[in-house]
Every structure is written in structure tokens, then in C-alpha cells.
C-alpha positions as a Markdown table, in Angstrom:
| # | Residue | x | y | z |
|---|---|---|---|---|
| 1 | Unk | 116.8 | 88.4 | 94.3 |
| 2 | Unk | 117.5 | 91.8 | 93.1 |
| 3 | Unk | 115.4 | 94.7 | 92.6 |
| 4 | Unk | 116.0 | 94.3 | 88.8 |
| 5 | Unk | 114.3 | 90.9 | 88.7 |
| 6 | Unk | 111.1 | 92.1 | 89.7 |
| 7 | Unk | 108.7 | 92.1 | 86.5 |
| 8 | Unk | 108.9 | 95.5 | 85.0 |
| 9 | Unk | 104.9 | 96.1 | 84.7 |
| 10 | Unk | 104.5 | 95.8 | 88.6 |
| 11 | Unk | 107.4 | 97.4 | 89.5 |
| 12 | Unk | 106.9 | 100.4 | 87.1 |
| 13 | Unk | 103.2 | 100.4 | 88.7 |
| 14 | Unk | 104.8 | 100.5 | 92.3 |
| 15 | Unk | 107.6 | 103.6 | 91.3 |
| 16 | Unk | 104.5 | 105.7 | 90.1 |
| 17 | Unk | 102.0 | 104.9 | 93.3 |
| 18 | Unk | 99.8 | 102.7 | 93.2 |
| 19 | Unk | 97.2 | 101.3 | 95.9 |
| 20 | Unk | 98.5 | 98.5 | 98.1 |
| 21 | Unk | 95.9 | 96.8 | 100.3 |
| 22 | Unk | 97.1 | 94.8 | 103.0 |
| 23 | Unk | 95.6 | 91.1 | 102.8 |
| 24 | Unk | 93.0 | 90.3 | 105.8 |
| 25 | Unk | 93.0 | 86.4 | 106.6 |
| 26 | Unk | 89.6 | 84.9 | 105.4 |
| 27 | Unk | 88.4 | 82.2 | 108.5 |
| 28 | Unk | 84.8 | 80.0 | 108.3 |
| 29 | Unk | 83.3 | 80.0 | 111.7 |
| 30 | Unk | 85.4 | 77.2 | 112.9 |
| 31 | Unk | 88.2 | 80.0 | 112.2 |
| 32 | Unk | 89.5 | 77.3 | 109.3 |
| 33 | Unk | 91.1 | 78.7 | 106.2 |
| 34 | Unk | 88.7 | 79.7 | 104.0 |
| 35 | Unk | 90.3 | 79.1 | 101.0 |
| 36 | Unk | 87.3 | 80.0 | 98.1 |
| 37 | Unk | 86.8 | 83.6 | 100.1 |
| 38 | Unk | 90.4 | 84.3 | 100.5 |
| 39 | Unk | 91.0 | 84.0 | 96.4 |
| 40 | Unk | 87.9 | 86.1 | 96.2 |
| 41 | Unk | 89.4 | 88.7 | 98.5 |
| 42 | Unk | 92.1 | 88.7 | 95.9 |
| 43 | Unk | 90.1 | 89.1 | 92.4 |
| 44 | Unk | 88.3 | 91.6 | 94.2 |
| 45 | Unk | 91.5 | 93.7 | 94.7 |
| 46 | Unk | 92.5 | 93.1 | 91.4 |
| 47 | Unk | 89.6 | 94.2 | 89.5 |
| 48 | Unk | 89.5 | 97.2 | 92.1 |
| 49 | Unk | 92.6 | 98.2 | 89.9 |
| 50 | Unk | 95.6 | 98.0 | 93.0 |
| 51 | Unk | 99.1 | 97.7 | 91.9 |
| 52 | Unk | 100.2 | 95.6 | 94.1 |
| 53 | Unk | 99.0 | 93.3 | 97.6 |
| 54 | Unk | 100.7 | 92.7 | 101.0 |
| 55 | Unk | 100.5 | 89.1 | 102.2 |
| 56 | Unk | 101.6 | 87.9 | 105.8 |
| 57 | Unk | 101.4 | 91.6 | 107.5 |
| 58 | Unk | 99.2 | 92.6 | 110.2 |
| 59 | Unk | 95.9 | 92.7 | 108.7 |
| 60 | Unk | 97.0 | 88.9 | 107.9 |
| 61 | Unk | 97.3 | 88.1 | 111.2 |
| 62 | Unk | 100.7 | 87.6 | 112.5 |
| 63 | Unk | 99.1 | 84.1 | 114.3 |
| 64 | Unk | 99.4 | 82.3 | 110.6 |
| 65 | Unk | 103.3 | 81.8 | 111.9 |
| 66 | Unk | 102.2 | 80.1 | 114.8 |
| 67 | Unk | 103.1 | 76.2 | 114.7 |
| 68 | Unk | 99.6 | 75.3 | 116.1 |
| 69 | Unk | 97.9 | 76.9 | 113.1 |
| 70 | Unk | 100.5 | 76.5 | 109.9 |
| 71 | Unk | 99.2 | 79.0 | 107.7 |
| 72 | Unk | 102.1 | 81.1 | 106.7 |
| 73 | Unk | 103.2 | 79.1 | 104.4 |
| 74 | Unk | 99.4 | 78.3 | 102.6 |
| 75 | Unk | 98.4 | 81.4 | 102.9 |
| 76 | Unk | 101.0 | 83.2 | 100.8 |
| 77 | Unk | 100.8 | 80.1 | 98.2 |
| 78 | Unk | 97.5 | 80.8 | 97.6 |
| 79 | Unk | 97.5 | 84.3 | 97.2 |
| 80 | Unk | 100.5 | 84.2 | 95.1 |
| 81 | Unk | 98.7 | 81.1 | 92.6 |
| 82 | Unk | 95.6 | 83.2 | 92.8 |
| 83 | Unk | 96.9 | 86.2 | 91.5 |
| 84 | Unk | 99.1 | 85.1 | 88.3 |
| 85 | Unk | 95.8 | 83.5 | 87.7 |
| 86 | Unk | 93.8 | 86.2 | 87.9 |
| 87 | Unk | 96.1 | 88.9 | 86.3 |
| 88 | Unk | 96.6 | 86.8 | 83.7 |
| 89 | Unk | 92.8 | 86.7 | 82.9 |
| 90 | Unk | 93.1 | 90.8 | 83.4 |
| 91 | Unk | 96.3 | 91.1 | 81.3 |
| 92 | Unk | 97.8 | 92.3 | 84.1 |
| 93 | Unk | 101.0 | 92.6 | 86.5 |
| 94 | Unk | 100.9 | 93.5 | 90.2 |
| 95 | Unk | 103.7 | 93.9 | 93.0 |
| 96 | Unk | 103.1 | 91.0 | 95.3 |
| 97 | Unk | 104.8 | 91.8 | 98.8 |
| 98 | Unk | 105.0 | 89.5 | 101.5 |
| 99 | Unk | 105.7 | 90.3 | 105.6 |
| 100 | Unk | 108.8 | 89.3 | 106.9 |
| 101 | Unk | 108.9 | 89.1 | 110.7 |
| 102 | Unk | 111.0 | 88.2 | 113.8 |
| 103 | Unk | 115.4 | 88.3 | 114.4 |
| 104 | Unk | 117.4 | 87.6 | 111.5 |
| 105 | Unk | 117.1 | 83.6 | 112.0 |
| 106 | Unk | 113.3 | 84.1 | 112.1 |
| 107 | Unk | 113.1 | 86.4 | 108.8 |
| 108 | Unk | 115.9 | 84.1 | 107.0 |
| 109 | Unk | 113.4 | 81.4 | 106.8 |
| 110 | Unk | 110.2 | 83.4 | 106.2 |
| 111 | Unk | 112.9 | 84.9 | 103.4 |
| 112 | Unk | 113.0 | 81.7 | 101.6 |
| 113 | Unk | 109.1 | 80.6 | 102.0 |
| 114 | Unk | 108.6 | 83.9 | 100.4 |
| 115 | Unk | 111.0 | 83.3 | 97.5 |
| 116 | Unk | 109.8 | 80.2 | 96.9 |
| 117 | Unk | 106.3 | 81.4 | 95.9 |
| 118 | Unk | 107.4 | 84.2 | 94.0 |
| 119 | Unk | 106.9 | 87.3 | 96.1 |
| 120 | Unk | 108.8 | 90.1 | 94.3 |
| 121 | Unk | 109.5 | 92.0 | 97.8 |
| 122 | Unk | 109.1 | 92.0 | 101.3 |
| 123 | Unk | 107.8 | 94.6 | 103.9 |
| 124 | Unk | 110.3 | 94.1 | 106.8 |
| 125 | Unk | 109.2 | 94.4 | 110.3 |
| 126 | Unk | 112.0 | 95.5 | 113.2 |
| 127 | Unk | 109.1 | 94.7 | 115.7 |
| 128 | Unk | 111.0 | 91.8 | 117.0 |
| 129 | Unk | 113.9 | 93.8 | 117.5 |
| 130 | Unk | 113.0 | 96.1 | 119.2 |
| 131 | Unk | 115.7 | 98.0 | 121.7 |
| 132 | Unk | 118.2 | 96.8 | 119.4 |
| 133 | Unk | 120.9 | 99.3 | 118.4 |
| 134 | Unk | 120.6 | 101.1 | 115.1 |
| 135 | Unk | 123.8 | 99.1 | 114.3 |
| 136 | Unk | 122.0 | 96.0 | 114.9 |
| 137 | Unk | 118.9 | 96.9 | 113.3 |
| 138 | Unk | 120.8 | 97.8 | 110.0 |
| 139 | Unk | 122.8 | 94.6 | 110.1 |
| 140 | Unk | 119.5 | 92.7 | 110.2 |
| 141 | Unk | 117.9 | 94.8 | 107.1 |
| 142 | Unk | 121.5 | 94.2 | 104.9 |
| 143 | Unk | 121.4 | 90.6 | 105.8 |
| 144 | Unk | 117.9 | 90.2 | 104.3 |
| 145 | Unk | 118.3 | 92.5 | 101.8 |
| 146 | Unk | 120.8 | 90.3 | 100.2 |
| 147 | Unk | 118.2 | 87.8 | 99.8 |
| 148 | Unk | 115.2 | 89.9 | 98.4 |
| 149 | Unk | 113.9 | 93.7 | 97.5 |
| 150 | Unk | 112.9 | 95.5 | 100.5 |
| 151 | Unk | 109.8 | 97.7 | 101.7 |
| 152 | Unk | 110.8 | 99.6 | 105.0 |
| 153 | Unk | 108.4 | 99.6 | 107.5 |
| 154 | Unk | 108.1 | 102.5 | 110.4 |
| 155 | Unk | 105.3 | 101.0 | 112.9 |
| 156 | Unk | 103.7 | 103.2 | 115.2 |
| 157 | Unk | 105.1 | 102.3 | 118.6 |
| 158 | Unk | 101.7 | 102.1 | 120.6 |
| 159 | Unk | 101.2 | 98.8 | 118.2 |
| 160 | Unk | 104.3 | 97.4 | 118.6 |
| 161 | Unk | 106.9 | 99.5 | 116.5 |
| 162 | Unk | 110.3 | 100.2 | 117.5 |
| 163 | Unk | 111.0 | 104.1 | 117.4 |
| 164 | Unk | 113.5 | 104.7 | 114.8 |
| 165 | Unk | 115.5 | 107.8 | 114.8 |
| 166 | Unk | 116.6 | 109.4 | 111.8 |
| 167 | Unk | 119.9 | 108.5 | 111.8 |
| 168 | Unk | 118.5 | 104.6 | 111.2 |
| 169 | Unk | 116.1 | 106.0 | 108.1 |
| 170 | Unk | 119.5 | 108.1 | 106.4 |
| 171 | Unk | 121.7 | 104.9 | 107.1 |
| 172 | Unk | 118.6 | 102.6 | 105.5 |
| 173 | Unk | 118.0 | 104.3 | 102.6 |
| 174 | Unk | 122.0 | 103.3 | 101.8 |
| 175 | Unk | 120.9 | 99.5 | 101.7 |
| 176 | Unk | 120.9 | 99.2 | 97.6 |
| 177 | Unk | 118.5 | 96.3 | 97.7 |
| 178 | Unk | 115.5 | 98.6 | 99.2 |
| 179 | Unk | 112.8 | 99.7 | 97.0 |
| 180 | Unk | 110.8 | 101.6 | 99.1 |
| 181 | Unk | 109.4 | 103.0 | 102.8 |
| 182 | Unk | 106.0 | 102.2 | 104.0 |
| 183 | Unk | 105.3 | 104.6 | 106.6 |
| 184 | Unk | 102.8 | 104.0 | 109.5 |
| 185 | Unk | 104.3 | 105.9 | 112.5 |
| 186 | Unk | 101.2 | 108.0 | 112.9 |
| 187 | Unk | 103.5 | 111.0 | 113.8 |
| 188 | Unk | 104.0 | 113.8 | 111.9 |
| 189 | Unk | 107.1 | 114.3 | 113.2 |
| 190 | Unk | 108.7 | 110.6 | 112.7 |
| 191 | Unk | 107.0 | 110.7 | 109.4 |
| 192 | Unk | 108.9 | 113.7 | 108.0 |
| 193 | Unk | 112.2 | 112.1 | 109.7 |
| 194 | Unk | 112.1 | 109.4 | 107.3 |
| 195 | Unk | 111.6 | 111.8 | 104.4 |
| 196 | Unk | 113.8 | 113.7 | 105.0 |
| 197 | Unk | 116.8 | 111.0 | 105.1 |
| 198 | Unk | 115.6 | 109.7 | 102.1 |
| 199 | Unk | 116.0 | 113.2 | 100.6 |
| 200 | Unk | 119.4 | 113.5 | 101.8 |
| 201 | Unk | 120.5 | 110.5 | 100.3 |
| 202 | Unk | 120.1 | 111.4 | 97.0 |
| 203 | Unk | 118.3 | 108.2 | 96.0 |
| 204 | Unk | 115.6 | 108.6 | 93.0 |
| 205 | Unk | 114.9 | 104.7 | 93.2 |
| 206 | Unk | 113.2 | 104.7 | 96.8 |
| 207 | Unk | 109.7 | 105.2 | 96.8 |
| 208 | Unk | 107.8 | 106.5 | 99.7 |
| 209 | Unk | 104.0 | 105.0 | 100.4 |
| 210 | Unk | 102.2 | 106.3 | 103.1 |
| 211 | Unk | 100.7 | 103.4 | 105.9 |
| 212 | Unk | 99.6 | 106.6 | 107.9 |
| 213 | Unk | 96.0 | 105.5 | 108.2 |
| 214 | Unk | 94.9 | 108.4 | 110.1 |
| 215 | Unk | 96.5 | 111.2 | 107.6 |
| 216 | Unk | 96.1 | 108.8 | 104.4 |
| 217 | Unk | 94.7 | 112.3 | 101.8 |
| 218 | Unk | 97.1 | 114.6 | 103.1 |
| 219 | Unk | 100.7 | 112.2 | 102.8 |
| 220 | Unk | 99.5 | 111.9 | 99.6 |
| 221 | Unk | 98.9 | 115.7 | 98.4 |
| 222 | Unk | 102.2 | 117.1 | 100.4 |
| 223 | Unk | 105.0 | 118.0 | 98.4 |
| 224 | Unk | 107.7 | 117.6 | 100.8 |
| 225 | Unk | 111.1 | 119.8 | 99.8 |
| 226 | Unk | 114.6 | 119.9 | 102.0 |
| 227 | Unk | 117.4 | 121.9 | 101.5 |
| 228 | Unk | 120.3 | 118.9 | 101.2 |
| 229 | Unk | 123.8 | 119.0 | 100.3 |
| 230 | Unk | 123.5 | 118.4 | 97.1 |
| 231 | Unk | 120.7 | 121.1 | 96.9 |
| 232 | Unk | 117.1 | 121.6 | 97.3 |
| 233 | Unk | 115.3 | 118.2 | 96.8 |
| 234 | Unk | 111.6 | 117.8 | 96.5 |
| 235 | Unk | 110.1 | 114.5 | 97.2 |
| 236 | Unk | 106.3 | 113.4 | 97.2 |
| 237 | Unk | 104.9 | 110.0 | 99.0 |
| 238 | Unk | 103.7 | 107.9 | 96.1 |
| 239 | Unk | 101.2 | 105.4 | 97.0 |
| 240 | Unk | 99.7 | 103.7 | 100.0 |
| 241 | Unk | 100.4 | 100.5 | 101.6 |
| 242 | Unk | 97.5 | 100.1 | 104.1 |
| 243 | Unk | 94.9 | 98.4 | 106.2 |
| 244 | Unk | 92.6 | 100.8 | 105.5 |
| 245 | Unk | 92.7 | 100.1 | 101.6 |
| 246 | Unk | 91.5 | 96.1 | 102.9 |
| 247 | Unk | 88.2 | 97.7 | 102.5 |
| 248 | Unk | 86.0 | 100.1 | 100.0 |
| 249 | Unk | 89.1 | 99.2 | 97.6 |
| 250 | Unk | 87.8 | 100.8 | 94.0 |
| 251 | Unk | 87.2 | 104.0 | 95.4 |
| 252 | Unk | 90.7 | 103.9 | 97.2 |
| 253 | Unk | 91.9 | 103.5 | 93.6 |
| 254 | Unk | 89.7 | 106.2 | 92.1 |
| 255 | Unk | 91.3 | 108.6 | 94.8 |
| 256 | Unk | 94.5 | 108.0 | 94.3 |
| 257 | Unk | 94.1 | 108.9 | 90.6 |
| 258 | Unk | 92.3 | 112.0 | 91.4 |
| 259 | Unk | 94.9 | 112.5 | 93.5 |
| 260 | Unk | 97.9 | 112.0 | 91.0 |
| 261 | Unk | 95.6 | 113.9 | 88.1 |
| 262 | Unk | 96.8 | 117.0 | 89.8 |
| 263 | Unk | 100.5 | 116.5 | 89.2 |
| 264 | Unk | 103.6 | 116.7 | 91.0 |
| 265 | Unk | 103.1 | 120.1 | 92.6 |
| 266 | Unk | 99.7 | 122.1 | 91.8 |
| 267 | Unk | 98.8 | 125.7 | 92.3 |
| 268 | Unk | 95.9 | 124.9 | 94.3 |
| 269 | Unk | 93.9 | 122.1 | 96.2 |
| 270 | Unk | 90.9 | 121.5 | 95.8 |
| 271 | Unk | 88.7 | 121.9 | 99.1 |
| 272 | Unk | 86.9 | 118.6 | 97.9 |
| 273 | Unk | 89.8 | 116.7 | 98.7 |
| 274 | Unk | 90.9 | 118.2 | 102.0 |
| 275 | Unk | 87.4 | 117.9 | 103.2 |
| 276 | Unk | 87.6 | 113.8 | 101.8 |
| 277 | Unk | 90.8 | 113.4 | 103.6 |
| 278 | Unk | 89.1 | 114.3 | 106.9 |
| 279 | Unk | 86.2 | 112.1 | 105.5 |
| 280 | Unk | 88.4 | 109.1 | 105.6 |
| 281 | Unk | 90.4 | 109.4 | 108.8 |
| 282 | Unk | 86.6 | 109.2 | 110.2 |
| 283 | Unk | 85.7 | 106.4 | 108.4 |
| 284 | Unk | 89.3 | 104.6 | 109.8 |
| 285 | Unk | 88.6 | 105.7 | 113.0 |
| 286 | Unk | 85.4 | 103.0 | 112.9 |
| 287 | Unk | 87.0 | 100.3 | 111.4 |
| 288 | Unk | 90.2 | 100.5 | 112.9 |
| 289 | Unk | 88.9 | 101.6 | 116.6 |
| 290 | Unk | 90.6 | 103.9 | 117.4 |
| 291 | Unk | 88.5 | 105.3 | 120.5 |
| 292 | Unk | 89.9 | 101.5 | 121.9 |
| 293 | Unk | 93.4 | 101.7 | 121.1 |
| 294 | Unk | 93.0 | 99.8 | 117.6 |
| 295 | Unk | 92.0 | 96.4 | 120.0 |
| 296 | Unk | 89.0 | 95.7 | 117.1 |
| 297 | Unk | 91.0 | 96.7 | 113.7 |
| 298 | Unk | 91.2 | 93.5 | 112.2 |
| 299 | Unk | 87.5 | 92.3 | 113.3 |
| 300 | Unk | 86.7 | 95.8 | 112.1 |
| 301 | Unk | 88.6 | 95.3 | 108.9 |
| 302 | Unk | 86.7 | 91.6 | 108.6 |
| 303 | Unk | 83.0 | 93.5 | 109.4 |
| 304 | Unk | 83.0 | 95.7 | 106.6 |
| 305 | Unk | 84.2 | 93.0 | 104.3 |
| 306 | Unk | 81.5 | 90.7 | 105.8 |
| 307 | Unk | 78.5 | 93.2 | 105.0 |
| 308 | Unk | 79.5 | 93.1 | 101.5 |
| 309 | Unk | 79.6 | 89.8 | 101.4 |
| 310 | Unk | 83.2 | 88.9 | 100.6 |
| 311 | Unk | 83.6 | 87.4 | 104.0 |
| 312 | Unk | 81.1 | 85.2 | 106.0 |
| 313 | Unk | 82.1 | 86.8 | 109.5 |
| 314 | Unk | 84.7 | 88.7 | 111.5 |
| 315 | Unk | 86.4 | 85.4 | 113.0 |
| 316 | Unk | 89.8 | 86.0 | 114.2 |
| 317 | Unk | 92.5 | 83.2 | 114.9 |
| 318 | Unk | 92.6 | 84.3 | 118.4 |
| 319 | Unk | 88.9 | 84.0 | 119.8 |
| 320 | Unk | 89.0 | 87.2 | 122.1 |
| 321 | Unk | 89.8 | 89.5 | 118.9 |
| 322 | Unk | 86.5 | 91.1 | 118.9 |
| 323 | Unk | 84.6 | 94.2 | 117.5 |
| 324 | Unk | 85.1 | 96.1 | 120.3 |
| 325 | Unk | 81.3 | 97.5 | 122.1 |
| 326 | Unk | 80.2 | 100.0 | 120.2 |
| 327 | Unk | 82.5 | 99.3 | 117.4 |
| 328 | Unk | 79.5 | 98.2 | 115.0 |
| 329 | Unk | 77.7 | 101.5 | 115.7 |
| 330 | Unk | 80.2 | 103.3 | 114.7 |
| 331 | Unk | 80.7 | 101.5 | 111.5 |
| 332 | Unk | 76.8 | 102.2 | 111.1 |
| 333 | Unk | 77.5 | 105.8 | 111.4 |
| 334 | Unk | 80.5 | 106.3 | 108.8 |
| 335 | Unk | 78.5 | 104.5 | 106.8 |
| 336 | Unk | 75.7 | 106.6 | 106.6 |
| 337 | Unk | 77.5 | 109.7 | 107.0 |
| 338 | Unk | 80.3 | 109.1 | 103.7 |
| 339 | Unk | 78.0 | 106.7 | 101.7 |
| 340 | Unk | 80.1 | 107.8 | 98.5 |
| 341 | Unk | 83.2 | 106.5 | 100.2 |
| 342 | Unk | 82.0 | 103.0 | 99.9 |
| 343 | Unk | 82.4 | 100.6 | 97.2 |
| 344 | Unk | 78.8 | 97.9 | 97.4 |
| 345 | Unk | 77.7 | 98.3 | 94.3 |
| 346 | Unk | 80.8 | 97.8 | 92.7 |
| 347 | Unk | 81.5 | 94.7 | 95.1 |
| 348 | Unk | 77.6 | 93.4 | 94.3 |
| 349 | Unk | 78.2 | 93.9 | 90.7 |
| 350 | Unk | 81.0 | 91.5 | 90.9 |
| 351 | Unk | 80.8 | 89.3 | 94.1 |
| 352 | Unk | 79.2 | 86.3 | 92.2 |
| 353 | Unk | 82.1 | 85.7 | 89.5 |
| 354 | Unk | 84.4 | 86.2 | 92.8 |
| 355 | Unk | 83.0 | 83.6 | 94.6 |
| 356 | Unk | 82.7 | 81.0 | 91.6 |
């Protein structure tokens, strides 16, 4: 499938920057699919006003692949089913996005699951391939980039990323079938790398979106501008594509309008949203858990959701993925600290009708 297939509503919404959460995996406490919770997680994103959702990633659990538990393929049905249902009902269109994983044999067949329930692009993950040559690595992204639209995806290296020079990033942004960058290096440095090639490629179809947790406010208000061959080029990162927008989702949405309210390249910031920005790395610091190299993010992901109400508890596939000690407090604390960074009542207001 080509870029040019994908329905014009949600890819329109995906060029200007929208808010992609990335999908946590909703277990009962025999860590069983729960089916009714997972559809609510998605008419909660939904009506939180994203543009688009990302099925199958990490906050997914990458375990649903396993043979033993066979939940790739159900998983992504349901989400798909559940959200032409419900954007239907909104008079709606979002981007859905599914994770594609493993070597090119691997990703080939996750390709055609994904196809077959009508994702309209994949984030790619080079996790698997790691140590690869950039030759290699670039062969792997054209292979499956004849088959469907593709989100890059730069992974921190402390989680599992391969480091990817620049060179890879100005060879990548070549592939015609890719759409856009999520990137999630936590490094300034790598981070700019990857804009930067996409600014020297001349492409105006490539859309950046931030997965930078830790530095979500500030990829979002930096104008970036490099001097190219063509000429100066100035380039902004759109959206966000993120684990961190699993959670307190309407006001993730209500930010990034703020955000884009001020236009491509304002005079002046406003403090408010500096300040915020700091606010929110914080915030992801507790749920993602961070002081213990990021062991509890998904139970800390599944905790917040579970005090709202939209899951029943922070079960894992794999029993030993815990909140880490301490982790809880901490969650405490942010919330009591940034209380206007969470969205409860909105989630009380609505909860019921998500759950029917």
C-alpha cells in the first residue's frame, strides 16, 4: 500500500501534528485479554480528540508476538474494528499505526497481519537488527516499504535501540514510501541528527513527531533551521507519537493545540509553557521510572490508567513486570504536585458510556 491510499482525513490530521498515544495492552488479573477495557481504552482516545493510535509497539507489549500468548494478531483486530466503530459514531478519521518488529522475514509477516486489518502505516523497529550495517538496515526498511507507509523509529539504545548515525537518517528519508520519523532517542544530539537529514533531503512530505518522552514541550516548540544545499530550510517536529500520551490523553491534546496556536515560528514563548514542559518530564519521570532505568514504565503506564478506572490493574504478560518500590509514591507525588495535568474528570465524565 502506498502513502496515497491512506484516507485523506487521517492523513491530513497526521501532516499537521496530531497526538498519537501508543496503545497499552488491557489484561484481567489472570493477565487474559481484556477485551471490553481494551475497546474502552480506545473510545477514550478517541473522544480525547488524538489523530491517530499505535497498536503492537512497546507500550503493547512486545510478548503479544509470543506463540504461547497469540495476541498480535487479536489485538490489532480489535483495535482496528473498534475504532471505524467508534469514529464513525464521532464522524471522524484517525491514522491507525501498527508495530512492525524483528528481521525482514519477521516484519514480512507482521506486514501482512497488519494489512489485513487495515492499518494505514507501520512504525518500524531496527531493534532486531541491531549491529547490522546501515546497508543492511536500509535494505530491510525498502523491503517493507514496498509493502506499506512507513513511520521511522529512533529508539533510545539503553531500551534496546540500535544507534543510527546520520548517514542512515539522510539515506532513509530517500525511501519514497516513508511518511514520517518518530523520534525517541532521548539525546539531543541523535535527535537533531535525524532532523537535520531530513532537512537535507529536501522532502516536504516527511513529518517529524517527537517520542522524546523526557523533552516532549520543548521538540514541539523548537523551530529547527539548517543551512542545506538547496538553501536555508526550517523544519518544526509536528506531533507526538508517545507512551507518555497512554495517559492524561485530553489534556495531551489541549497542549498540543496551545502549542500549534502560536504558529510556525513566534516572537516569544510563553514562560507558562516552558515551565509545563518541565512539569511533564516530571510527571514521565513517575510513570515511566526513570530513577530505575524505565524497568516499571508499562506497569506505570497501566497504574495511572487503573486509578481512573479504565483498567482493573497493572498486570503485565510477564509476571515480574512490576511497579518498581517506590514507583507508586512517586506517581502520588506528580499527582499532587501538577493536578491540572491530569485528565479524571474528563475520564469520570465519560468512563461509563466506555465501558458499556
Amino acid at each position: 500500500m502506498n502513502a496515497d491510499k491512506i484516507d485523506p482525513q487521517a492523513l491530513s490530521s497526521f501532516r499537521e501534528g496530531c497526538v498519537i498515544p501508543a496503545m497499552p495492552l488491557a489484561l484481567d488479573s489472570q493477565r487474559r485479554h481484556d477485551e471490553a477495557r481494551q475497546r474502552a481504552l480506545v473510545r477514550y482516545y478517541i473522544d480525547a480528540g488524538v489523530g491517530g493510535m499505535a497498536v503492537g509497539v512497546h507500550s503493547t507489549q512486545f510478548e503479544i508476538r509470543e506463540p504461547r500468548y497469540g495476541l498480535f494478531k487479536p489485538v490489532l483486530s480489535i483495535v482496528s474494528e473498534e475504532i471505524e466503530s467508534w469514529t464513525a459514531k464521532r464522524g471522524r478519521k484517525i491514522l491507525k499505526v501498527a508495530g512492525i518488529c524483528g528481521d525482514t522475514s519477521q516484519a514480512l509477516e507482521e506486514t501482512q497481519v497488519v494489512l489485513d486489518n487495515a492499518y494505514h502505516a507501520c512504525l518500524l523497529s531496527l531493534a532486531a537488527l541491531k549491529g547490522c550495517s546501515t546497508e543492511a538496515l536500509l535494505k530491510h526498511c525498502k523491503r517493507i516499504a514496498e509493502e506499506i507507509p512507513i513511520i521511522g523509529f529512533y529508539l533510545q539504545p539503553s531500551v534496546g535501540g540500535a544507534d543510527l548515525p546520520y548517514e542512515f537518517w539522510r539515506a532513509f528519508a530517500e525511501i519514497p514510501n516513508v511518511i514520517g520519523i518518530k523520534m525517541a532517542p532521548f539525546n539531543r544530539y541523535k535527535t537533531i541528527d535525524v532532523v537535520r537529514a531530513v532537512c537535507e533531503s529536501g522532502r516536504d512530505d516527511l513529518t517529524l513527531y517527537t517520542g522524546n518522552d523526557d523533552n516532549i514541550v520543548a521538540d514541539l516548540l523548537t523551530p529547527f533551521r539548517f543551512k542545506t544545499a538547496s538553501g536555508e530550510r526550517s523544519i518544526r517536529i509536528k506531533g507526538g507519537l508517545l507512551g507518555h500520551w497512554a495517559v492524561w490523553t485530553s489534556k495531551a491534546v489541549r497542549l498540543l493545540d496551545e502549542i500549534q496556536s502560536l504558529g510556525e515560528a513566534p516572537d516569544m514563548l510563553p514562560s507558562s509553557l516552558l515551565r509545563k514542559g518541565i512539569e511533564i518530564t516530571d510527571a514521565n519521570a513517575a510513570f515511566f521510572d526513570a530513577a530505575n532505568g524505565f524497568a516499571g514504565c508499562i506497569p506505570g503506564i497501566h497504574e495511572v490508567l487503573r486509578r481512573q478506572g479504565l483498567l482493573a490493574g497493572t498486570w503485565c504478560l510477564n509476571p515480574q513486570e512490576l511497579l518498581s518500590p517506590g514507583q507508586a509514591e512517586e506517581i502520588d507525588r506528580v499527582y499532587a504536585a501538577y493536578p491540572e495535568l491530569n485528565d479524571d474528570s474528563f475520564v469520570g465524565e465519560h468512563l461509563h458510556e466506555w465501558l458499556s
